[in-house]
C-alpha positions as CSV (number, residue, x, y, z in Angstrom):
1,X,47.5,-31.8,-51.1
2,X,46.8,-35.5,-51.0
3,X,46.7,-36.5,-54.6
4,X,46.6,-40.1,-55.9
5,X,49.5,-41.7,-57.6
6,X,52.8,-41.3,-56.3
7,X,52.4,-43.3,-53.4
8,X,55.7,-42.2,-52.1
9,X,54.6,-38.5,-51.4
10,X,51.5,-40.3,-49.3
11,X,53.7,-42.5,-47.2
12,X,56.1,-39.8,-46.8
13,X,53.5,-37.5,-45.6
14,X,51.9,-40.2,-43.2
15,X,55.6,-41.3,-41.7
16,X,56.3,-37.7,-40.8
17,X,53.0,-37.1,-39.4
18,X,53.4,-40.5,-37.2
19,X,56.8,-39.8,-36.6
20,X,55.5,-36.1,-35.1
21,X,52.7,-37.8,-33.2
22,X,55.4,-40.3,-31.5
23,X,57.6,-37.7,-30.5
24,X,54.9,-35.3,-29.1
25,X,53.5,-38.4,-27.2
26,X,56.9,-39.6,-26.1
27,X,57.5,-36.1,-25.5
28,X,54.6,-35.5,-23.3
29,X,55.0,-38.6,-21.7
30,X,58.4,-37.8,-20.6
């Protein structure tokens, strides 16, 4: 799924997956 190019699909992808990582963590935290 991670193709080279348009680097807005790649940052996309990365923001939502640190976006879930934050809110599970801040989640768990809480």
């Amino acid at each position: 799924m991670v193709r080279r190019g348009p680097g807005l699909l790649g940052t996309a992808a990365r923001t939502a997956v640190v976006a879930g990582t934050a809110t599970a963590v801040a989640g768990g935290v809480r």
